[in-house]
OpenMM code with the backbone's topology and positions (N, CA, C; nanometers):
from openmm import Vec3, app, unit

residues = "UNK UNK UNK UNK UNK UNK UNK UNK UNK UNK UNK UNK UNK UNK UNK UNK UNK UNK UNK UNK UNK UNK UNK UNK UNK UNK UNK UNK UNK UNK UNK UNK UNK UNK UNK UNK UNK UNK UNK UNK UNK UNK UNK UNK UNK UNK UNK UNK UNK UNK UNK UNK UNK UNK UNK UNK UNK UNK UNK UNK UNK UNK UNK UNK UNK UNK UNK UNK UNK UNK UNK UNK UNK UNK UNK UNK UNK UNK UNK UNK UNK UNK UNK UNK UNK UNK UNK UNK UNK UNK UNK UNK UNK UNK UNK UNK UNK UNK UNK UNK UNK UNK UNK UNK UNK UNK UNK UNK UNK UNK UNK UNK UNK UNK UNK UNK UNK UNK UNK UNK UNK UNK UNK UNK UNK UNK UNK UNK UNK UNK UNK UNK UNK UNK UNK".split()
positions = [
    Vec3(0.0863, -0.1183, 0.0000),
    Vec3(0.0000, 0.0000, 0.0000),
    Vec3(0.0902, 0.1237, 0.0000),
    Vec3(0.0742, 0.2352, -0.0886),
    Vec3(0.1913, 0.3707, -0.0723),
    Vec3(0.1569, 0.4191, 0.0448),
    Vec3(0.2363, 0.4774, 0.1077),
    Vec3(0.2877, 0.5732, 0.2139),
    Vec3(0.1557, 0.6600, 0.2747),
    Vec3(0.0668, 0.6741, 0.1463),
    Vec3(0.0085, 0.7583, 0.1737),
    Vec3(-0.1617, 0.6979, 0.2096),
    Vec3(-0.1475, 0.6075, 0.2447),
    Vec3(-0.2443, 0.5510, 0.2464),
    Vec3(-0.2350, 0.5048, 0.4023),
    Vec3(-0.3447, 0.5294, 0.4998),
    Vec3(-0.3525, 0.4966, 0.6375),
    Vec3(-0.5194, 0.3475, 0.6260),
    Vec3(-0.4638, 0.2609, 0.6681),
    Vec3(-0.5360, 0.1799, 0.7048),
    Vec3(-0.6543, 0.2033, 0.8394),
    Vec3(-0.7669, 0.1470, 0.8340),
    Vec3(-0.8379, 0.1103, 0.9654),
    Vec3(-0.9670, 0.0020, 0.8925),
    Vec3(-1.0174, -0.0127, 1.0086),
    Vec3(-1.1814, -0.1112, 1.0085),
    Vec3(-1.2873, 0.0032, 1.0083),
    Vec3(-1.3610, -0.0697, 0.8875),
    Vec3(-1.4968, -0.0450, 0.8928),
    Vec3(-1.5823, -0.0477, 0.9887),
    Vec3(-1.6450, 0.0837, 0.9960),
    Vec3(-1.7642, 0.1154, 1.1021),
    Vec3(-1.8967, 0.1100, 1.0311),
    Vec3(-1.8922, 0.2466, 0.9884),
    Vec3(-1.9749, 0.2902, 0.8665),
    Vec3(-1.9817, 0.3277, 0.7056),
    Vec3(-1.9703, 0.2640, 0.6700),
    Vec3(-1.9275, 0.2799, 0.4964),
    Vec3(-1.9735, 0.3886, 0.4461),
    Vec3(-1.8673, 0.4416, 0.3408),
    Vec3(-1.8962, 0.6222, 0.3057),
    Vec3(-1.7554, 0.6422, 0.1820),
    Vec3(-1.7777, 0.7821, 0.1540),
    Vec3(-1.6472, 0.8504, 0.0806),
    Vec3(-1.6794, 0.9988, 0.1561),
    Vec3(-1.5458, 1.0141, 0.1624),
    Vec3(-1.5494, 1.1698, 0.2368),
    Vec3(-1.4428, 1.2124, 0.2278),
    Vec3(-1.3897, 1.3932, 0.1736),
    Vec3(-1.3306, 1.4177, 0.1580),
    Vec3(-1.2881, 1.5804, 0.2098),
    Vec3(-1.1694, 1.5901, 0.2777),
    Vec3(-1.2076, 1.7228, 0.3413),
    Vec3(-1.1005, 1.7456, 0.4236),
    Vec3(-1.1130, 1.8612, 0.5120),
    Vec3(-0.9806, 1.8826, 0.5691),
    Vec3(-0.9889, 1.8580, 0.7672),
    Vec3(-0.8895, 1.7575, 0.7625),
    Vec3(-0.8929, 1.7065, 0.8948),
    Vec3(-0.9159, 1.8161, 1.0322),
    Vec3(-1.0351, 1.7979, 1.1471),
    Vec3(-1.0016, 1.8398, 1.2375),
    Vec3(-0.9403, 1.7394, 1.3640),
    Vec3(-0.8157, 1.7551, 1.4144),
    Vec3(-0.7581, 1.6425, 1.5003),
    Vec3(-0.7197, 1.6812, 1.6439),
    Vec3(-0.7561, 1.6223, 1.7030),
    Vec3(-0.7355, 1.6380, 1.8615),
    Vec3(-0.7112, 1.4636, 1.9145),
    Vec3(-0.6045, 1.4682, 2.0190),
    Vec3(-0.6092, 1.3474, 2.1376),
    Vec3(-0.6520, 1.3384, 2.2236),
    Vec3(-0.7653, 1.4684, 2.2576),
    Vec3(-0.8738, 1.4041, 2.3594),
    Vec3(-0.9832, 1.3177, 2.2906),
    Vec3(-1.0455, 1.2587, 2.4272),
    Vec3(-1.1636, 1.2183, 2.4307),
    Vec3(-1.3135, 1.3516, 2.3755),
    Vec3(-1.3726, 1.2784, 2.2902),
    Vec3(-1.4695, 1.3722, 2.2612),
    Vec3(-1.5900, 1.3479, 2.3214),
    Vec3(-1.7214, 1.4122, 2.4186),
    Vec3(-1.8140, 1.3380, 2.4777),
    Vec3(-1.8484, 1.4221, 2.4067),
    Vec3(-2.0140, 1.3526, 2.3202),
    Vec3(-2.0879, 1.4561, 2.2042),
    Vec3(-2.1952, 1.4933, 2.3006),
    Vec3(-2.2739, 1.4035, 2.3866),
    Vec3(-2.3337, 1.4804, 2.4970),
    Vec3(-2.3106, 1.5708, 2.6085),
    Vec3(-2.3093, 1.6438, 2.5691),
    Vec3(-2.2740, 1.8042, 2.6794),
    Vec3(-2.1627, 1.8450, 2.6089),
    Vec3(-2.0812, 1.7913, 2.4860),
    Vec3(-1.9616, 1.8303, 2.4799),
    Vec3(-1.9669, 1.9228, 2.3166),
    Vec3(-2.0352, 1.8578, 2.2718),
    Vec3(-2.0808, 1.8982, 2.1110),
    Vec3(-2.2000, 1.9916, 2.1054),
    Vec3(-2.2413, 2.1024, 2.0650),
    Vec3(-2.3703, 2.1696, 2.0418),
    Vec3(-2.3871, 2.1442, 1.9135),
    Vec3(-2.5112, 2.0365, 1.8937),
    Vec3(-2.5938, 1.9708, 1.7545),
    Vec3(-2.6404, 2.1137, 1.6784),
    Vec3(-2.6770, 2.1659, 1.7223),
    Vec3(-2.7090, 2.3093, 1.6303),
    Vec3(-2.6267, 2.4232, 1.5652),
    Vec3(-2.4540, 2.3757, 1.6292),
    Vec3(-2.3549, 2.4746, 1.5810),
    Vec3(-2.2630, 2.3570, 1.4976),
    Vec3(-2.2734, 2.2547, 1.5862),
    Vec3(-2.1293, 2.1502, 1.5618),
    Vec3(-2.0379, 2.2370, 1.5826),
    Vec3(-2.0532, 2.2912, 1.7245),
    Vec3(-1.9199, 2.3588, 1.7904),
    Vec3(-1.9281, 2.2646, 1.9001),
    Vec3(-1.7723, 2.2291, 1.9098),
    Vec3(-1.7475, 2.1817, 2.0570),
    Vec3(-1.7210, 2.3028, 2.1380),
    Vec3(-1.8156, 2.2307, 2.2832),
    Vec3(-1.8469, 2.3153, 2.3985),
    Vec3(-1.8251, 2.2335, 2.5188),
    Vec3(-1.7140, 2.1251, 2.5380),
    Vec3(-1.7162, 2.0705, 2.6120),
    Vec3(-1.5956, 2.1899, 2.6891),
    Vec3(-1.5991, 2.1348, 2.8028),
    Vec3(-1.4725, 2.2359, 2.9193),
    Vec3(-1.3826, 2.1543, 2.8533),
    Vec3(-1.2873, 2.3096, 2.8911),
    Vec3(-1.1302, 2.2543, 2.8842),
    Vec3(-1.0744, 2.1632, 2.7672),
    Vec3(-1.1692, 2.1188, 2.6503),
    Vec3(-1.1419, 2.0789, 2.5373),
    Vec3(-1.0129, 2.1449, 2.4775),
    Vec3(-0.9697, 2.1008, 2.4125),
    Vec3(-0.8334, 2.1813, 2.3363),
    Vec3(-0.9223, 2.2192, 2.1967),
    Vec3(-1.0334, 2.1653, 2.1424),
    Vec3(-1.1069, 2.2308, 2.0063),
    Vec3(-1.2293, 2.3244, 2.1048),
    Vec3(-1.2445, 2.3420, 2.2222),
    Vec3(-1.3419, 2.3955, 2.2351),
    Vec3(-1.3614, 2.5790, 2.1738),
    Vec3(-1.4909, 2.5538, 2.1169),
    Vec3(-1.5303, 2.6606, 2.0251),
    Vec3(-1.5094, 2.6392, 1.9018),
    Vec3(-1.4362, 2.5463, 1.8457),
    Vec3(-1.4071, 2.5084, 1.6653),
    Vec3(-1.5247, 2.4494, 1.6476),
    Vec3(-1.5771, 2.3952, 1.5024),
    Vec3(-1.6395, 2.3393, 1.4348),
    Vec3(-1.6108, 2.2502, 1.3910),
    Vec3(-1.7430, 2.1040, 1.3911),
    Vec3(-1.6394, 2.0041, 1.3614),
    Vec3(-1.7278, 1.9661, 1.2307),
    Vec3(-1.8214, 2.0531, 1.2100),
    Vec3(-1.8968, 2.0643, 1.0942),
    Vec3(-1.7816, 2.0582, 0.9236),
    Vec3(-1.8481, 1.9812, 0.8857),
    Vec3(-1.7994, 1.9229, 0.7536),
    Vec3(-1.6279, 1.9081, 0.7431),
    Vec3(-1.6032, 1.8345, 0.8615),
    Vec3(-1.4772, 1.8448, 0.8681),
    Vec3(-1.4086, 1.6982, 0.8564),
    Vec3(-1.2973, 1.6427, 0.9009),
    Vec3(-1.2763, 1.4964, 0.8811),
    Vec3(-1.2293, 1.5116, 1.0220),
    Vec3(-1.3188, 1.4245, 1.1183),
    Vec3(-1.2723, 1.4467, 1.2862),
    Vec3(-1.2115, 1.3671, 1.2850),
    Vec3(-1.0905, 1.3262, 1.3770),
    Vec3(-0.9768, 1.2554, 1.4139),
    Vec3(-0.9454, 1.2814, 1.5526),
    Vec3(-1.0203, 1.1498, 1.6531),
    Vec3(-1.0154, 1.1369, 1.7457),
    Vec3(-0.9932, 1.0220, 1.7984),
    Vec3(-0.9379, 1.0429, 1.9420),
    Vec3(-0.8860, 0.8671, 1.9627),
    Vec3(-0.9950, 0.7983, 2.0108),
    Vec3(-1.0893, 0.8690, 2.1010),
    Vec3(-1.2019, 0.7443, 2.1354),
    Vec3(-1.3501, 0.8643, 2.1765),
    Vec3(-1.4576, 0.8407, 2.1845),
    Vec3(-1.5886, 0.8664, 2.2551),
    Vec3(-1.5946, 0.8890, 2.3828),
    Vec3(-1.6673, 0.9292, 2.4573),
    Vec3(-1.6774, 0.9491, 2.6333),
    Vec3(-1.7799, 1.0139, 2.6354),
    Vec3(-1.8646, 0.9725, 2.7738),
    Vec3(-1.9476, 0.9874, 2.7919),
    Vec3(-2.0961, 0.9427, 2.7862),
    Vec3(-2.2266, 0.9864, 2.7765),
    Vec3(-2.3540, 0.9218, 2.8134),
    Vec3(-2.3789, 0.8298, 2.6611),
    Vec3(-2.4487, 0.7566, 2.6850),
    Vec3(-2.4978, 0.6964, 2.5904),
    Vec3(-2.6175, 0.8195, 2.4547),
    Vec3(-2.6584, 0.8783, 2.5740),
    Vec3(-2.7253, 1.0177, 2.4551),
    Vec3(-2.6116, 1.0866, 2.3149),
    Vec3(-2.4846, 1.0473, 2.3674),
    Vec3(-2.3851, 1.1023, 2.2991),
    Vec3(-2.4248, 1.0290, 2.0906),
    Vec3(-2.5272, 0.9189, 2.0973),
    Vec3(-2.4957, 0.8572, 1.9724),
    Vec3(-2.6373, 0.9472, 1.9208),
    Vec3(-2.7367, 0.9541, 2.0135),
    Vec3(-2.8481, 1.0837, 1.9385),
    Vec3(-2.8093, 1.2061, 1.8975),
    Vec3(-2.6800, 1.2692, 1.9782),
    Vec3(-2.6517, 1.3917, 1.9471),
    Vec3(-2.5843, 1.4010, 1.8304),
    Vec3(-2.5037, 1.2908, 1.7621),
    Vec3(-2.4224, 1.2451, 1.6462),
    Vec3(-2.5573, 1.2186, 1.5348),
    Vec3(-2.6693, 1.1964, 1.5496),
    Vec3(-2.7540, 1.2133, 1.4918),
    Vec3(-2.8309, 1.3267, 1.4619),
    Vec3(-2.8061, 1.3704, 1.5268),
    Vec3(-2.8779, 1.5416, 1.5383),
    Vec3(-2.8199, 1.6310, 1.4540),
    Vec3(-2.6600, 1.5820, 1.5231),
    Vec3(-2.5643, 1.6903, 1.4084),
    Vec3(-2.5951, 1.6670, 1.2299),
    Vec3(-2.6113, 1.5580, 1.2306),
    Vec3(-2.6417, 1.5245, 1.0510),
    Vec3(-2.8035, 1.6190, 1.0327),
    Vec3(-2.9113, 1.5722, 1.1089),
    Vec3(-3.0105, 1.6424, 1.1018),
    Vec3(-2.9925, 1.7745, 1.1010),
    Vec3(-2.8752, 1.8611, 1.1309),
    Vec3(-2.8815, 1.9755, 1.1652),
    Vec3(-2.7924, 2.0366, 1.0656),
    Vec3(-2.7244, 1.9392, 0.9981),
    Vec3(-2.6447, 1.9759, 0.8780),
    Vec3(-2.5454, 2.0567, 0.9302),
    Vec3(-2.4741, 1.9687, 1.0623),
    Vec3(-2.3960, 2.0184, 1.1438),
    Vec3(-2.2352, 1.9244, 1.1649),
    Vec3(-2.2927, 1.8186, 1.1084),
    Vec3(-2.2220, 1.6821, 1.1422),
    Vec3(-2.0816, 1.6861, 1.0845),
    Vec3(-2.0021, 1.5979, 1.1207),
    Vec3(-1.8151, 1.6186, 1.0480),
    Vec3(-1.8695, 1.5271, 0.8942),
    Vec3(-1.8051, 1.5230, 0.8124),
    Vec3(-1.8037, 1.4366, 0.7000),
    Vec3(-1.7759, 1.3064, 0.7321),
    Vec3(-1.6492, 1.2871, 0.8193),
    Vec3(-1.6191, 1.1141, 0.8195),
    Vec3(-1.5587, 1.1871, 0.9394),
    Vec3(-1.5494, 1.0309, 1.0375),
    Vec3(-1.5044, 1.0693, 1.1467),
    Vec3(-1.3934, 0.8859, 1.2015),
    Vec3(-1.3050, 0.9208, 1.2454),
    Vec3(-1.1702, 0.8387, 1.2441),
    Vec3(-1.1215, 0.8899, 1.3815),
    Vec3(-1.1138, 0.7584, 1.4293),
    Vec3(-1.0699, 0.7175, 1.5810),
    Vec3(-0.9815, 0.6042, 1.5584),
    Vec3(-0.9172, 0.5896, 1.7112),
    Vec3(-0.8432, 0.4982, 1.7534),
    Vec3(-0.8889, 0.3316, 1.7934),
    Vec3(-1.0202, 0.3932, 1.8771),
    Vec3(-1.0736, 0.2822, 1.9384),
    Vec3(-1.2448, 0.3499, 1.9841),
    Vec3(-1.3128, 0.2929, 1.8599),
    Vec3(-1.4575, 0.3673, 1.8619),
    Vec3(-1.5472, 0.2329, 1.9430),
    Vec3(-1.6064, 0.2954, 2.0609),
    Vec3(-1.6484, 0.2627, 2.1270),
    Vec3(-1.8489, 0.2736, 2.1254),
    Vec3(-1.9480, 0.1992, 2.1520),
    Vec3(-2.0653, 0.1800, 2.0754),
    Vec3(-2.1671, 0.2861, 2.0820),
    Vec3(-2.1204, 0.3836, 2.1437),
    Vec3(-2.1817, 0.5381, 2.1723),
    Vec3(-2.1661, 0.5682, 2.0338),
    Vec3(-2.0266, 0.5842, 1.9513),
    Vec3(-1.9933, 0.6505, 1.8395),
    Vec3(-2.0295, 0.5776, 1.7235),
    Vec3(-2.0268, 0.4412, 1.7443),
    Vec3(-2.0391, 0.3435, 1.6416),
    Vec3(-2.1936, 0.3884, 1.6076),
    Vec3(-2.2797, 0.3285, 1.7353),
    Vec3(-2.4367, 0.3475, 1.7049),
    Vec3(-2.4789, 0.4673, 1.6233),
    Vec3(-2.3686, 0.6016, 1.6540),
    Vec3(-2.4055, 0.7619, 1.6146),
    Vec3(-2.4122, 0.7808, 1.4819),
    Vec3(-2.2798, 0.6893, 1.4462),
    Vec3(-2.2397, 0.7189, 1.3107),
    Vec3(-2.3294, 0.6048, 1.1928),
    Vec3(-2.4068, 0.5029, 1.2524),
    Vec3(-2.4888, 0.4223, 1.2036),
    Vec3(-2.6076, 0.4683, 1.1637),
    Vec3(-2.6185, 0.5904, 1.2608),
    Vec3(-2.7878, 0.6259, 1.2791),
    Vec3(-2.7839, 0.7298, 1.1585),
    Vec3(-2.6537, 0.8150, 1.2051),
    Vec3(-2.6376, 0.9330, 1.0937),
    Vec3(-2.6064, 0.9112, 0.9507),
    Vec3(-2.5354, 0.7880, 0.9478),
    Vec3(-2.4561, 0.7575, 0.8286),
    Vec3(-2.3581, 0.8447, 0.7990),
    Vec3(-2.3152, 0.8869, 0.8711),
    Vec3(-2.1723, 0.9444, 0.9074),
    Vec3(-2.0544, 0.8298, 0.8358),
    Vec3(-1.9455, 0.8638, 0.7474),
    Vec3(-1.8421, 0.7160, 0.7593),
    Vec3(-1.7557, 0.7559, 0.8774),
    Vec3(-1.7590, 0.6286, 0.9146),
    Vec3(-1.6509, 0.5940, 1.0050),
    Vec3(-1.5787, 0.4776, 1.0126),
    Vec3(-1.4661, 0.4661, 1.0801),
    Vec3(-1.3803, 0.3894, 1.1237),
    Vec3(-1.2826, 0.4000, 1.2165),
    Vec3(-1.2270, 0.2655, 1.2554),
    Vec3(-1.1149, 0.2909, 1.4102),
    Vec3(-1.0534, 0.1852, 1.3633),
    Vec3(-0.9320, 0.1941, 1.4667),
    Vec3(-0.8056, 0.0844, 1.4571),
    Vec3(-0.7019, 0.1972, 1.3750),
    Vec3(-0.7000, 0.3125, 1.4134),
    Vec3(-0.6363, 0.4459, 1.3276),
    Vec3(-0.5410, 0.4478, 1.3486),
    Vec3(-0.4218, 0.4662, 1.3501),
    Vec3(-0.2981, 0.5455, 1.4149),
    Vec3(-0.2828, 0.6796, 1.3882),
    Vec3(-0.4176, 0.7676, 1.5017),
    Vec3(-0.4374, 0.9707, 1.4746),
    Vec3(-0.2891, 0.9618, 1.4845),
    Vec3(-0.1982, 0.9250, 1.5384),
    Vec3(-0.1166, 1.0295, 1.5180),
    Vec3(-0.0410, 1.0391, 1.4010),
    Vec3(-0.0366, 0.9888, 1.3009),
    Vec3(0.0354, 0.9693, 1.1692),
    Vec3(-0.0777, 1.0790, 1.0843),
    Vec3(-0.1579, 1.1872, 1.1283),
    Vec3(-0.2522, 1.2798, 1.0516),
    Vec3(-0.2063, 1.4016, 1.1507),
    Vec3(-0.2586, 1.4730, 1.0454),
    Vec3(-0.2052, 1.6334, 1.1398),
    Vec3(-0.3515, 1.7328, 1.0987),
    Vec3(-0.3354, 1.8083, 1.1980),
    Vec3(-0.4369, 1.9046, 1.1822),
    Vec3(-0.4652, 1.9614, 1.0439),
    Vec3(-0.5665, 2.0450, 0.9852),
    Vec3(-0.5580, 2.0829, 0.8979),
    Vec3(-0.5660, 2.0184, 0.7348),
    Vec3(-0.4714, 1.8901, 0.7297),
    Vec3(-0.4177, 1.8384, 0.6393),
    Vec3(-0.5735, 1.7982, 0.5976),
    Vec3(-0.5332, 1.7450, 0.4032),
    Vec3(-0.6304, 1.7207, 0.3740),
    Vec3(-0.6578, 1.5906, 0.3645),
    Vec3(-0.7402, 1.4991, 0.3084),
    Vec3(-0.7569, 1.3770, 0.2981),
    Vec3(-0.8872, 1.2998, 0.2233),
    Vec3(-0.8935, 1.2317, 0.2414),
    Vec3(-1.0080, 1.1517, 0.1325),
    Vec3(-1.0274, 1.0444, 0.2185),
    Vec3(-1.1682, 0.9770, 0.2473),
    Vec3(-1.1618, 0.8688, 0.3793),
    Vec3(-1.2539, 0.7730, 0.2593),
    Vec3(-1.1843, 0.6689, 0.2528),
    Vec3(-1.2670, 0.5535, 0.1427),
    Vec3(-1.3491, 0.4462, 0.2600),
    Vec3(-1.4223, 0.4405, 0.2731),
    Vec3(-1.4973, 0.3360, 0.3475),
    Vec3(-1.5875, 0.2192, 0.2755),
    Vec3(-1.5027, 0.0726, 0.2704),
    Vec3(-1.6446, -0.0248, 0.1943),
    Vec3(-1.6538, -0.1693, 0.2747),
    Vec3(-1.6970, -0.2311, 0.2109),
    Vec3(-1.6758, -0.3362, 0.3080),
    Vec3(-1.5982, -0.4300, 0.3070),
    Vec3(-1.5123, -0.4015, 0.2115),
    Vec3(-1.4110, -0.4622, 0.2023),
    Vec3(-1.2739, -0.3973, 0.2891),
    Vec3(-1.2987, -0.2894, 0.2725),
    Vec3(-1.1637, -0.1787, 0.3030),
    Vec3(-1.2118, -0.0612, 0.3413),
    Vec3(-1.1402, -0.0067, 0.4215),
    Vec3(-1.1372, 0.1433, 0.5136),
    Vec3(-0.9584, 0.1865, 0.5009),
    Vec3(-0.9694, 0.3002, 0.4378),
    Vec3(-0.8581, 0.3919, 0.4609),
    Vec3(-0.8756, 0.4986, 0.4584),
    Vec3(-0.7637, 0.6026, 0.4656),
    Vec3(-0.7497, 0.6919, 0.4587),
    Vec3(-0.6330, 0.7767, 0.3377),
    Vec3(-0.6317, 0.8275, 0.2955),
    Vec3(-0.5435, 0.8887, 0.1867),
    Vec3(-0.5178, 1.0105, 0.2123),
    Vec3(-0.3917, 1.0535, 0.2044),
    Vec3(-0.3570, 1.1832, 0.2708),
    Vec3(-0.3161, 1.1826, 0.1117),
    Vec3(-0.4083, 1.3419, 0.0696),
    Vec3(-0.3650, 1.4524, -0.0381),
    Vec3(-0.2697, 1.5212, -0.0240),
    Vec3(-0.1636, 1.5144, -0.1768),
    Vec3(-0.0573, 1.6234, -0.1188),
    Vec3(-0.0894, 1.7085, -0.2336),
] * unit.nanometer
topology = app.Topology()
chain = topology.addChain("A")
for resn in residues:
    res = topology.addResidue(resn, chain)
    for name in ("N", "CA", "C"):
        topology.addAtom(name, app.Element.getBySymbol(name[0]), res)
């Protein structure tokens, strides 16, 4: 596979293409995400106040209530939601969210081989999940 190609597992199958937002916290979408801005508003967040609206989120795992997979639904309803969203270790809060929304997703990532900003293309099927970093 070239260099430029990041592997993971299928969550939710998709194509999405866009420019990464990345953080190594934990993201809790209940209390932490506002579905009507897709601004994170969690405390002490390191994105708190960014948008994670039409973005490619890159996070290592979920936290928090189980409401967290309605609010991941909301955000799509609200035309608020990230494009594809890529974790480390997606846990069934995020899985269920991104099922409901049809959000793509996937985990088994290594975030740290992506950098903020950067752009990318997220292929999701059921055969294969990667990632492709645009240069």
């Amino acid at each position: 596979m070239p260099e430029n190609k990041i592997r993971g597992n299928a969550i939710m199958e998709g194509v999405a293409e866009g420019e990464v937002l990345y953080t190594e916290e934990s993201i809790s979408f209940f209390g932490g995400v506002d579905m009507k801005t897709g601004k994170i508003i969690q405390k002490e967040h390191e994105l708190k106040g960014q948008s994670i609206k039409d973005k490619i989120l890159i996070f290592p795992k979920g936290s928090g209530s189980t409401v967290g997979s309605y609010v991941i639904y909301g955000l799509k309803k609200y035309n608020t939601a990230p494009k594809a969203m890529i974790l480390e270790n997606a846990e069934t809060i995020i899985c269920t969210g991104a099922i409901l929304a049809k959000i793509p997703c996937m985990d088994g990532v290594d975030i740290k081989s992506l950098k903020d900003a950067e752009k990318v293309k997220v292929i999701i099927t059921r055969d294969e999940a990667y990632i492709e970093v645009l240069r």
